[in-house]
C-alpha positions as CSV (number, residue, x, y, z in Angstrom):
1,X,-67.2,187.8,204.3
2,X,-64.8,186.6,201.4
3,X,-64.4,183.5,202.8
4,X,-68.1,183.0,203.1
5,X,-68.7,184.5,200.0
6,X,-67.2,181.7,198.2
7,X,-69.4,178.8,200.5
8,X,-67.6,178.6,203.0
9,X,-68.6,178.6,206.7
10,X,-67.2,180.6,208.9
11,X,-66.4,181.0,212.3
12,X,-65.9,185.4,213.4
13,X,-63.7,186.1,216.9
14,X,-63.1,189.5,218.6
15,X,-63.6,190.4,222.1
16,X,-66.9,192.3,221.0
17,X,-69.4,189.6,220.5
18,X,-72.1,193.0,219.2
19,X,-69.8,193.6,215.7
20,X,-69.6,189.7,215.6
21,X,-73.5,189.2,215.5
22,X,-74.0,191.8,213.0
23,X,-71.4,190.5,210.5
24,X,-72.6,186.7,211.3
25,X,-76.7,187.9,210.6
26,X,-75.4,189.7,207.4
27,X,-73.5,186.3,206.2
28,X,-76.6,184.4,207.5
29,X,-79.4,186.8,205.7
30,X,-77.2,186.6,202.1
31,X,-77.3,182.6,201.9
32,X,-73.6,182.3,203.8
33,X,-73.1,180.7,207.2
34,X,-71.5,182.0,210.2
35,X,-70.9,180.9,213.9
36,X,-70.0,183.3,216.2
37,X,-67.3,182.8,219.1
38,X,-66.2,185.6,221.0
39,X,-62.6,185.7,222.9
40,X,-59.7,187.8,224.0
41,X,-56.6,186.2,222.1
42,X,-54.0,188.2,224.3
43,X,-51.6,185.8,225.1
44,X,-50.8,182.0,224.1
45,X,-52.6,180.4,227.5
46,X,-56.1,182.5,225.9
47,X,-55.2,181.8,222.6
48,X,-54.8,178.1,223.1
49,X,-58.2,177.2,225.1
50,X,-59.9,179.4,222.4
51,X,-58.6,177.0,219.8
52,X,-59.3,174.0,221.6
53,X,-63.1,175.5,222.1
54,X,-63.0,175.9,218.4
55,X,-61.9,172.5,217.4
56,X,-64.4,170.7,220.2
57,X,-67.1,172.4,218.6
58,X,-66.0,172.2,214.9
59,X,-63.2,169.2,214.6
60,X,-63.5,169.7,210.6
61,X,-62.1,173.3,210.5
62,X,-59.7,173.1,207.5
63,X,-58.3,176.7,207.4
64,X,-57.5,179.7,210.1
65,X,-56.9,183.6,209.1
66,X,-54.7,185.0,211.8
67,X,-55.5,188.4,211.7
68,X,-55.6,189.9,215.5
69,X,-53.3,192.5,216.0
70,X,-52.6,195.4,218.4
71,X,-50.3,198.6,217.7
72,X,-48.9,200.9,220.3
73,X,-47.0,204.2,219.1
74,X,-43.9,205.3,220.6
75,X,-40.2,205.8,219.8
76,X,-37.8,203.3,221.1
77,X,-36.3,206.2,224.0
78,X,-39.7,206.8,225.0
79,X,-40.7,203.4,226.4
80,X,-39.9,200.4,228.7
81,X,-38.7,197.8,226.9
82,X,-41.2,195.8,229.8
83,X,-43.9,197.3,227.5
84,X,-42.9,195.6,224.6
85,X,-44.4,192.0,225.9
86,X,-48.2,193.7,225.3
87,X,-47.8,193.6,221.4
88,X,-46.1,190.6,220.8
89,X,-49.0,188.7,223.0
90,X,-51.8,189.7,220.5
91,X,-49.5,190.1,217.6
92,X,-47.1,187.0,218.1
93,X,-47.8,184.6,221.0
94,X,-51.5,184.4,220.5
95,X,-51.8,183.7,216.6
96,X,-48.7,181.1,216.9
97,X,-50.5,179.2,219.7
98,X,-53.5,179.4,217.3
99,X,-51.5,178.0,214.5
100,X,-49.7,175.0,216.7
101,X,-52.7,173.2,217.6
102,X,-54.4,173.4,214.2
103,X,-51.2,171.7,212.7
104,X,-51.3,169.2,215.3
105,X,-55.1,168.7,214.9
106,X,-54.8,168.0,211.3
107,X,-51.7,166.0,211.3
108,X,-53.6,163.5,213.9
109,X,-56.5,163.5,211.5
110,X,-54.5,163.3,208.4
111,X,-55.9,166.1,207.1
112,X,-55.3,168.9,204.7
113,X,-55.5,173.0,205.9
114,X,-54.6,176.3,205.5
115,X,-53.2,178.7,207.9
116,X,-53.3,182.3,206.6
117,X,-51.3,185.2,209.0
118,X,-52.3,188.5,208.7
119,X,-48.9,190.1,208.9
120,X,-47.4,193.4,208.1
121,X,-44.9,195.1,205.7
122,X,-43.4,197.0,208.8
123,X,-42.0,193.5,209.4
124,X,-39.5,194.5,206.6
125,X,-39.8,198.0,206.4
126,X,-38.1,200.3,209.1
127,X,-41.7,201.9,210.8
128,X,-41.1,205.5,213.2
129,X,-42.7,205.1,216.2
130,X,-44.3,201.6,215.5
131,X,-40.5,199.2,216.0
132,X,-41.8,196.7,218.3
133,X,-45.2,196.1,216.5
134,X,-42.8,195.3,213.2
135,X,-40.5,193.3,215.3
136,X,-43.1,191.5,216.7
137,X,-44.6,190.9,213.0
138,X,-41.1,189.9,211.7
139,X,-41.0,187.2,214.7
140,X,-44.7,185.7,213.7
141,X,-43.3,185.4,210.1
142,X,-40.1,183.7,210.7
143,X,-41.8,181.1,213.4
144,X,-44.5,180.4,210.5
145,X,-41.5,179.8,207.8
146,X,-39.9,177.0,210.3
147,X,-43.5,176.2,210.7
148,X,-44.1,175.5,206.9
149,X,-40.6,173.9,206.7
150,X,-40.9,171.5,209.5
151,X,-44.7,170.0,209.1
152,X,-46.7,171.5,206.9
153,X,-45.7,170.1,202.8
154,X,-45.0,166.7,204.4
155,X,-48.7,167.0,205.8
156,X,-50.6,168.7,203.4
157,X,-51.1,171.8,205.4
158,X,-50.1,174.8,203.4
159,X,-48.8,178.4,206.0
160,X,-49.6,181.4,203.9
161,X,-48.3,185.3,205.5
162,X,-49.9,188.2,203.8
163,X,-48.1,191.8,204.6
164,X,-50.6,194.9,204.3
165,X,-49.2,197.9,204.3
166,X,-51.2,200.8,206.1
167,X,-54.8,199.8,206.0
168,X,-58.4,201.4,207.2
169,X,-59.1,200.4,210.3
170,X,-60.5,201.6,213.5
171,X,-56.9,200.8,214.7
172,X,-54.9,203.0,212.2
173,X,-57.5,205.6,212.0
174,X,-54.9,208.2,214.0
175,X,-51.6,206.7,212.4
176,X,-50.0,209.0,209.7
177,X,-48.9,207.1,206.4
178,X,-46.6,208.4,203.7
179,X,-48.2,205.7,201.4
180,X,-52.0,205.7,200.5
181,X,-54.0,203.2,202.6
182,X,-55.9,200.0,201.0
183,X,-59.5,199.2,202.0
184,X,-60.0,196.0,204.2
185,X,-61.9,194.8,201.4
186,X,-59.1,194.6,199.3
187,X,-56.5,192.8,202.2
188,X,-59.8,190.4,202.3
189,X,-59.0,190.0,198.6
190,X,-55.2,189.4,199.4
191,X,-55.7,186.9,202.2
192,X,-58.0,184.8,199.9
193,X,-55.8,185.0,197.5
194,X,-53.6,183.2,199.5
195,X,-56.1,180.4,200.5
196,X,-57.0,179.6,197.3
197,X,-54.0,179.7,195.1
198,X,-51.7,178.7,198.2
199,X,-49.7,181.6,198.1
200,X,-46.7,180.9,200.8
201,X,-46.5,185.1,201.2
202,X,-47.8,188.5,199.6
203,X,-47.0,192.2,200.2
204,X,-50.5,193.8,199.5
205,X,-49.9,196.6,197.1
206,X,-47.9,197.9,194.6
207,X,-47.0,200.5,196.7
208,X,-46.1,198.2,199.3
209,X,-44.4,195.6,197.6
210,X,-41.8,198.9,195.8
211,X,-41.1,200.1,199.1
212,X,-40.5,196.5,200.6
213,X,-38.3,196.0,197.5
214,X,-36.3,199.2,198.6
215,X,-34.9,198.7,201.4
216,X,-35.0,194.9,200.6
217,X,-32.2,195.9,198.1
218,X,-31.2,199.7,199.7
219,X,-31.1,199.5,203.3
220,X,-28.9,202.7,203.8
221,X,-32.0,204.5,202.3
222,X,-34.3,203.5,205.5
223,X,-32.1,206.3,207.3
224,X,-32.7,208.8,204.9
225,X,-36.4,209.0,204.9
C-alpha cells in the first residue's frame, strides 16, 4: 500500500490469491494500481519460475520487497535438525533466488533497481525457541551483503535489509515478546524508507535497535536474560 501510495504500481504475491484481490481492489478504488500474482515461494526452484513469470509479464520492474517468511517454534533439543531445511526455504532460498534474477535482469538491461529484504532482528539477537528462523535470517543478510558488494554499486542496483523486531501479524499472533510489537504499517514505513533514501540496512525500532546494540556490544548478557 506504501509503495502504491507514493505512484507506484505494484505487483501483491501470497499463496492466497482472496487477501490479494482485496488489497489490489483497495489500491485500484483509491487511484493506485495493482496486479495481482499469486504463488508459493517455498523453495528457490518456485521462487525462481515465479520471478521469471514476473519479469515476462512486467520486464520494467525496478524494485522487489522480499518479505515472505515462515517461523516454527521449538528449542534446539526438541527438533530434527532435518526440520530446519522448511524455514530457510521460505525465509532464505526463496527470496535469494528472487533477488538473483532481478540483478541479472537489470544488469542485461542496464538498468537501475532496488531490492528491499524483509529481515529480522533475531538475526542478531539470541531468539528462545525461534534459533533456526534467526539463523536462517542471518544467512539471507550476509548473502545480500556479498550481493551488494559484488554487482549492485557497480550497476546501479541498490540491496537494502530492514530487521523488524516482533511485529503484528497473523504469524506472530501466538509468539510471546518481552519488547512491545510495531504495527505492519509502521515496518511498511521502514521498508520504504529504505527504497527511497537507499538505506543499505535498518533495525525498526528504538526498542529494537537498543537491544541489537546490546548484545552487539554485551554478548555474555544474551545468557542472562
Amino acid at each position: 500500500r506504501k509503495f502504491a501510495q507514493q505512484g507506484h504500481p505494484v505487483i501483491l504475491t501470497a499463496r492466497e490469491k482472496s487477501g490479494l484481490d482485496s488489497v489490489a481492489a483497495e489500491i485500484n478504488a483509491n487511484g493506485g494500481t495493482a496486479h495481482v500474482i499469486p504463488a508459493d515461494l517455498s523453495g528457490s526452484k518456485k521462487a525462481k519460475k515465479f520471478i521469471q513469470n514476473v519479469l515476462r509479464r512486467h520486464p520494467d520492474i525496478g524494485a522487489a520487497v522480499l518479505n515472505a517468511g515462515v517461523a516454527v517454534e521449538g528449542a534446539l533439543t526438541d527438533r530434527d535438525p532435518e526440520s530446519f531445511l522448511e524455514e530457510f526455504e521460505v525465509n532464505y532460498f526463496a527470496p535469494i533466488a528472487i533477488a538473483h534474477e532481478l540483478a541479472l535482469h537489470w544488469m542485461r538491461n542496464k538498468s537501475p533497481g532496488s531490492i528491499i529484504a524483509v529481515s529480522s532482528v533475531t538475526s542478531t539477537v539470541p531468539f528462545p525457541v525461534h534459533a533456526n528462523y534467526g539463523a536462517s535470517k542471518a544467512a539471507l543478510n550476509q548473502m545480500l551483503r556479498n550481493m551488494r558488494f559484488e554487482i549492485a554499486s557497480a550497476n546501479k542496483i541498490h540491496v537494502g535489509i530492514v530487521m523488524p523486531g516482533y511485529t503484528e501479524t497473523a504469524m506472530t499472533a501466538n509468539l510471546e515478546s518481552v519488547l512491545p510489537g510495531s504495527a505492519p504499517e509502521f515496518i511498511a514505513e521502514t521498508v520504504w524508507d529504505s527504497f527511497d533514501q537507499e538505506i543499505l540496512e535498518s533495525i525498526a525500532g528504538l526498542d529494537n535497535k537498543l537491544v541489537a546494540g546490546m548484545f552487539r556490544f554485551f554478548p555474555a548478557l544474551s545468557d542472562k536474560l
